[in-house]
Rosetta silent file (secondary structure, phi, psi, omega in degrees, C-alpha in Angstrom):
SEQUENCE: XXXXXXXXXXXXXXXXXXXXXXXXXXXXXXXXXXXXXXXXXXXXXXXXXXXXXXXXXXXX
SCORE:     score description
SCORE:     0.000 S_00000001
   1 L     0.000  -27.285 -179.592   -1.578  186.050  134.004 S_00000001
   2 H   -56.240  -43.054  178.917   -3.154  182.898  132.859 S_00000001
   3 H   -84.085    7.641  179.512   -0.165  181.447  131.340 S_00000001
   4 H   -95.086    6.174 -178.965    1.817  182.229  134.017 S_00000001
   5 L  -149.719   -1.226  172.859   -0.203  179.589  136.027 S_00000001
   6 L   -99.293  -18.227 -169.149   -1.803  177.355  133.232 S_00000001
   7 H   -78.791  -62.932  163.867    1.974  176.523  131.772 S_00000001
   8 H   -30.222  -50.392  168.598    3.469  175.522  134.844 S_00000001
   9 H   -73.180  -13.212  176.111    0.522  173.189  135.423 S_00000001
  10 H   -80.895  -65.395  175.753    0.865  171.968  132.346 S_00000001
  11 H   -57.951  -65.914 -166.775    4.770  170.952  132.973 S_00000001
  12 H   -86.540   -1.938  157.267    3.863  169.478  136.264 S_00000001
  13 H   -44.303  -57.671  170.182    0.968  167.203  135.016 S_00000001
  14 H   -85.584  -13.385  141.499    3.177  165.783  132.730 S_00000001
  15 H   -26.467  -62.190 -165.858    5.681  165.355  134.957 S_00000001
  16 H   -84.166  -23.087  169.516    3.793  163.632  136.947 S_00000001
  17 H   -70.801  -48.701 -175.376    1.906  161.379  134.152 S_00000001
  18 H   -80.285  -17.071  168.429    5.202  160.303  132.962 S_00000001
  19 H   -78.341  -35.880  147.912    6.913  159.632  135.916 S_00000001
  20 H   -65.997  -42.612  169.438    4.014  157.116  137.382 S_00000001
  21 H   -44.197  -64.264 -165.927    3.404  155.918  133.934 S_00000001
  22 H   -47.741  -36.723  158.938    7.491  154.833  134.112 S_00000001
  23 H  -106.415   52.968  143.780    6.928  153.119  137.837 S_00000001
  24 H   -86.681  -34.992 -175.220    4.231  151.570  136.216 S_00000001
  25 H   -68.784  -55.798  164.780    6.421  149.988  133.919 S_00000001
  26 L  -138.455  130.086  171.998    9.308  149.179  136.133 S_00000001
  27 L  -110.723   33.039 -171.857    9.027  149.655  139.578 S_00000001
  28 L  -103.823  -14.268 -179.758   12.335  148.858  140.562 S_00000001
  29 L   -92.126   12.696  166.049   13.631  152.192  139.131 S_00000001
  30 H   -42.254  -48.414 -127.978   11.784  153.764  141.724 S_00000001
  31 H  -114.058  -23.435 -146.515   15.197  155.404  143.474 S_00000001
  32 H  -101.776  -23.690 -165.311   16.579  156.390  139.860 S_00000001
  33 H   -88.997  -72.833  178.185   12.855  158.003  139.101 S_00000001
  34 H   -20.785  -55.154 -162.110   11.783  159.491  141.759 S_00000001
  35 H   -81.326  -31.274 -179.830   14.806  162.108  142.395 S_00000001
  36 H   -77.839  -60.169 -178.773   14.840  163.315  138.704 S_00000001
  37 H   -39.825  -57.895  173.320   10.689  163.937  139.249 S_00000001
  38 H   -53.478  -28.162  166.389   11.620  166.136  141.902 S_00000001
  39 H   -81.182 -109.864 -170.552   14.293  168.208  140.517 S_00000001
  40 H   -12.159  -48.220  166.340   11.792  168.735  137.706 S_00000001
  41 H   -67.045  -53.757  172.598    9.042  169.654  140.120 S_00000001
  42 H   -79.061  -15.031  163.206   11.081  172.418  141.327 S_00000001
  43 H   -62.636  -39.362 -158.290   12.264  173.828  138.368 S_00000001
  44 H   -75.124  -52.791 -177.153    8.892  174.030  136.864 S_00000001
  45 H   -62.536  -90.315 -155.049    7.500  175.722  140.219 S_00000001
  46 H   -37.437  -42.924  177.992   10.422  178.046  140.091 S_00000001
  47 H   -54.155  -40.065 -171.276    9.738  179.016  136.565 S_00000001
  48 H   -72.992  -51.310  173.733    6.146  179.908  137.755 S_00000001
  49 H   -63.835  -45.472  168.714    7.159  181.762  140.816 S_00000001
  50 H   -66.194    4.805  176.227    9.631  183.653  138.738 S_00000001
  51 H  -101.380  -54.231  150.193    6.764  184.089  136.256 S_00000001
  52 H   -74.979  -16.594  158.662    4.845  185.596  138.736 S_00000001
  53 H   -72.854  -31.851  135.206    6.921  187.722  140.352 S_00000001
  54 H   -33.274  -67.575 -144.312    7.542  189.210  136.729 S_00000001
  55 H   -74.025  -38.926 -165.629    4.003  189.310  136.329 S_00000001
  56 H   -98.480   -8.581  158.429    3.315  191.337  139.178 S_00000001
  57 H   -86.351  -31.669 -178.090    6.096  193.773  139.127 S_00000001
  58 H   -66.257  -32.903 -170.128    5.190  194.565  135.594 S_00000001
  59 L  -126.751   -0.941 -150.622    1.636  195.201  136.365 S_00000001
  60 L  -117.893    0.000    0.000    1.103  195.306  139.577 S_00000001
């Protein structure tokens, strides 16, 4: 159960460190960054919901 909520957190942390790092860098890519960070942020939370939902059929 752990990794079904420490992995996910893991994926969006660095999401999110690399995508601020990147409009740190240039912040004119802002439009071009932003939309890919987001799409990423929901895949990762789907993998996690679909991780749990797994988790809790299996065992629950």
């Amino acid at each position: 159960m752990v990794l079904t909520i420490v992995g996910p957190s893991a994926v969006i942390a660095a999401i999110g460190f690399a995508s601020i790092r990147a409009l740190g860098r240039n912040p004119s890519a802002a439009p071009k960054i932003l939309p890919a960070m987001i799409v990423s942020l929901v895949f990762a939370e789907a993998v996690a919901i679909i991780g749990l939902l797994v988790l809790f059929h299996l065992f629950g």
